[in-house]
C-alpha positions in Angstrom: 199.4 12.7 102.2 196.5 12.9 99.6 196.4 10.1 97.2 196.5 12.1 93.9 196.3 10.4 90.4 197.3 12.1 87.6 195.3 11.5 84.5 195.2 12.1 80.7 192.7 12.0 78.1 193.2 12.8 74.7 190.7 14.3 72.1 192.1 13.3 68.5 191.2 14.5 64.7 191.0 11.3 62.4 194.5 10.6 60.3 192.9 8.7 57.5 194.5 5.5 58.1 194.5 3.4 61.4 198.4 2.9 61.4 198.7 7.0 61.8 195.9 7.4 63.7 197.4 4.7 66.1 200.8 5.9 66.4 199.6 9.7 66.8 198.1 8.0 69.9 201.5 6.3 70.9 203.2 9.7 70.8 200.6 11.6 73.1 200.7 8.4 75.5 204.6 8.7 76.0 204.0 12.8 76.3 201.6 12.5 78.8 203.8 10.1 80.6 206.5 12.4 80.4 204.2 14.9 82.4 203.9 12.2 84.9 200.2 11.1 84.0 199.6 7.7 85.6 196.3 6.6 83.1 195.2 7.7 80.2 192.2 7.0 77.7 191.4 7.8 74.1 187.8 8.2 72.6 185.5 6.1 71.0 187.0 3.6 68.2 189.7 5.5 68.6 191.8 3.9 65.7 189.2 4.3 62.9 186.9 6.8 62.1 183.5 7.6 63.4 182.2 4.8 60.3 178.5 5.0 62.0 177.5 7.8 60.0 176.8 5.4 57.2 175.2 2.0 56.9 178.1 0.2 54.8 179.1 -3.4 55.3 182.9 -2.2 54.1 183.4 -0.4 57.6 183.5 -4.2 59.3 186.9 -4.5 58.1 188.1 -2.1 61.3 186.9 -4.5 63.8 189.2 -7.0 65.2 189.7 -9.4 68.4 190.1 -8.2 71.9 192.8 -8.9 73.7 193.8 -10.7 71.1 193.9 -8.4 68.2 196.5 -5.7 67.0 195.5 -2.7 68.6 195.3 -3.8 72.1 198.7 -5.9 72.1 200.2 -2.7 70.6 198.4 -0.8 73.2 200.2 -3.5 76.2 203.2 -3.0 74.8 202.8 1.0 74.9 201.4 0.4 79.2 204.8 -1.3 79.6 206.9 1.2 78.1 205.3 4.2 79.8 204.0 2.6 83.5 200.4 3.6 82.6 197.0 1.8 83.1 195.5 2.6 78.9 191.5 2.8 78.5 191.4 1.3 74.3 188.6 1.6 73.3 188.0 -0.2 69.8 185.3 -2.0 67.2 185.4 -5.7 68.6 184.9 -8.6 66.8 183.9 -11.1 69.2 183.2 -14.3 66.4 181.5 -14.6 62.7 178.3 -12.0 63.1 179.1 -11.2 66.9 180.3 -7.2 66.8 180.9 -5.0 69.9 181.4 -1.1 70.5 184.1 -2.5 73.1 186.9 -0.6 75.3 189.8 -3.0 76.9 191.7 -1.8 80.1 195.3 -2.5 80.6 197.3 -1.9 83.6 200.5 0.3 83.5 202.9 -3.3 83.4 200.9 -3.7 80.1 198.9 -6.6 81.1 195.2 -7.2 79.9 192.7 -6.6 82.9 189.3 -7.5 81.1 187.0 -5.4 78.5 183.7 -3.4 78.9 181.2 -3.6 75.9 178.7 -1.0 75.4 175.0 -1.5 76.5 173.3 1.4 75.0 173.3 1.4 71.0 171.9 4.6 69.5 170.4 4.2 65.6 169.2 7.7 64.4 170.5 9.8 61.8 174.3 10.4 62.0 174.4 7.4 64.4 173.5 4.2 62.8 175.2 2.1 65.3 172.7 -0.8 65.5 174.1 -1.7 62.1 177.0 -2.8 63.7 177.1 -3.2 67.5 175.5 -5.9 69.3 174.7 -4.7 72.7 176.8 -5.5 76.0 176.5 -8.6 77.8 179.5 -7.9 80.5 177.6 -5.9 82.9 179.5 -2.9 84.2 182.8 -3.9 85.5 185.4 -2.2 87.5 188.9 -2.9 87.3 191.4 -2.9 89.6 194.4 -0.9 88.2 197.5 0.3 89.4 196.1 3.6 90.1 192.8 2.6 91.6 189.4 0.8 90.5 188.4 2.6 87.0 185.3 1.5 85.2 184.0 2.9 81.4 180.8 3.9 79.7 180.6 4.5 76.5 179.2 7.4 74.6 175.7 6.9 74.1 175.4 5.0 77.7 176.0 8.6 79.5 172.2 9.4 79.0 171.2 6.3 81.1 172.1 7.1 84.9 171.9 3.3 85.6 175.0 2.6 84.6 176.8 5.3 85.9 175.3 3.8 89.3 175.7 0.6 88.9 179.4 1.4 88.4 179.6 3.3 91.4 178.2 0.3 93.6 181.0 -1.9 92.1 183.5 0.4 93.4 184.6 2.8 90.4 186.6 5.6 91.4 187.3 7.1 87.9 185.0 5.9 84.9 186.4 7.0 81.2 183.3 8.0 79.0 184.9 8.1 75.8 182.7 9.4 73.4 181.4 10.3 69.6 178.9 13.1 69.4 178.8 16.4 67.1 177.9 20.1 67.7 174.4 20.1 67.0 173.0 17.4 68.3 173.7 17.4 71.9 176.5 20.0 72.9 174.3 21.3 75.5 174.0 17.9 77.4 177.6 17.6 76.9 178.9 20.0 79.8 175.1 18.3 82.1 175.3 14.9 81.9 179.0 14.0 83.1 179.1 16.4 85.7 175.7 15.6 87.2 176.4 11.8 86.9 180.0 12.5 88.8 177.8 14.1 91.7 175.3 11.5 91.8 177.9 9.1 91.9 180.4 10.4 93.9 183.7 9.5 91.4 185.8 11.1 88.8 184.6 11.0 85.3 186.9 11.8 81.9 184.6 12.9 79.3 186.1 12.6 76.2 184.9 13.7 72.9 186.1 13.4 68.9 187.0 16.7 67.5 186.5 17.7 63.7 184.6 16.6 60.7 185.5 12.9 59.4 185.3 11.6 55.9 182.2 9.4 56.1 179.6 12.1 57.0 178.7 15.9 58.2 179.3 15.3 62.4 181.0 18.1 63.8 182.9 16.5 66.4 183.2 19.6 69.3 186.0 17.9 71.6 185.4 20.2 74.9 187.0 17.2 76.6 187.0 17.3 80.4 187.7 15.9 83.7 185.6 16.3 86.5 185.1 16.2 90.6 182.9 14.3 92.7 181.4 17.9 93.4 180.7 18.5 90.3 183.3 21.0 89.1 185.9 20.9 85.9 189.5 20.2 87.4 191.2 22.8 85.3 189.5 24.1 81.7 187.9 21.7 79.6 189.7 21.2 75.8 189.5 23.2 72.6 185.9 22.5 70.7 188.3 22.7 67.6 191.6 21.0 68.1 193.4 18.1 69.2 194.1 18.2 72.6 195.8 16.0 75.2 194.8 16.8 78.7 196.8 16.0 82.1 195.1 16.4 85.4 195.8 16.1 89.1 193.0 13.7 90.6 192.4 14.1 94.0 190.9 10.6 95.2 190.2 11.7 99.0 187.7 13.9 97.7 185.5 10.7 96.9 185.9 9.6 100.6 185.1 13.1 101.7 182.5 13.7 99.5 180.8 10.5 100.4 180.8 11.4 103.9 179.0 14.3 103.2 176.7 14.4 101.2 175.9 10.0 102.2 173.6 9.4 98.8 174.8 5.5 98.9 173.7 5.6 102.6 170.1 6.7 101.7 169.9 4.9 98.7 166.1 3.2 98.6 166.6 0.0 96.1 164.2 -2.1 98.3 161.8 0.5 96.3 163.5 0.5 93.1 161.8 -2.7 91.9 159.6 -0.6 89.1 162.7 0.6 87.6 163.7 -2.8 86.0 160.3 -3.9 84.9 159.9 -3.7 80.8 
């Protein structure tokens, strides 16, 4: 019998407030469940708006503690109610001065498995998040879940392939990659990176995107959310570079075990000659 997960993502426009923007959330969680989705994940800060755009110390106010804070015991609460493992990703405020670009993982009987806190912070134009983001210091965990060991990168990461591997080593079958990025910046990379990083890897990855034009800045936010195969390929059509979406996908997980056996790139791996890689 093939061990098939079905997934979700959702690609959201910004409400204006994080109570709406949260419940619109909710109600795409319990309708994805209703399709039979086992996990699903939402994008980047996925209860506020894409604030980096600007440089403003108002925009702190939408960070808060994790697990401890609002969001992510609403979010258990939601896990127990629908029987799915929920990828929140949120602004974390860790203590006084100690902020995080930070996605929690709960499992589907809504309890709190452990958090991943971004390691790459981009500050250019459009993306000024060294203003508030300290970088990652939790490595790249991968957490046991009830439908199999997921990991997450977030956004900016995708352009640095060590993570992607290092999540692979540890054991990742699917790794959410919720994400912030707009039309002209990058859109190219967008349908590259994922899918090559899925190959190299040899897992599932759920690309997830913004879609739409915020309040805080110009950033068209192009969706094209997707899921995609160990080979490579889309599993079905990606989302709408316009709309809202919510996507539900079958996952086959063999194909990582069959993949693996094929193509064997964590058999020829060379990291006793990898030593230059980590050198400053």
């Amino acid at each position: 019998m093939a061990n098939v997960v079905r997934a979700a993502l959702v690609q959201a426009t910004w409400t204006g407030d994080t109570e709406s923007m949260v419940a619109k959330h909710e109600e795409h969680a319990r309708e994805a469940a209703r399709q039979g989705a086992k996990v699903i994940g939402f994008q980047e800060v996925f209860n506020a708006p894409y604030f980096c755009q600007v440089q403003e110390p108002e925009h702190y106010r939408w960070a808060e503690p994790v697990p401890d804070g609002p969001t992510v015991r609403r979010m258990q609460e939601l896990a127990r109610e629908t029987g799915m493992v929920i990828v929140v990703p949120v602004f974390e405020v860790e203590q006084s001065g100690f902020y995080y670009n930070t996605a929690a993982v709960i499992d589907a009987d809504g309890s709190y498995l452990g958090k991943y806190r971004k390691h790459h912070i981009p500050q250019v134009k459009g993306f000024w998040e060294k203003y508030y983001f300290k970088p990652g210091n939790l490595g790249w965990p991968v957490f046991d879940t009830a439908v199999g060991k997921v990991g997450v990168y977030i956004c900016y990461d995708r352009h640095f392939p060590e993570g992607w591997r290092q999540l692979g080593l540890n054991g990742a079958q699917l790794v959410y990659n919720p994400s912030a990025t707009h039309r002209g910046l990058s859109a190219y990379l967008w349908r590259l990176e994922q899918p090559a990083a899925a190959v190299a890897n040899e897992y599932f990855v759920a690309a997830i995107n913004r879609v739409g034009v915020e309040e805080y800045g110009d950033n068209d936010f192009y969706g094209t959310s997707y899921f995609v195969d160990p080979r490579g390929q889309f599993v079905g059509e990606t989302a709408s570079d316009k709309a809202e979406e919510l996507l539900v996908r079958d996952l086959d997980f063999d194909v990582i075990e069959e993949v693996r056996q094929q193509w064997a790139f964590y058999r020829d791996r060379r990291p006793d000659a990898y030593e230059g890689l980590v050198q400053p």
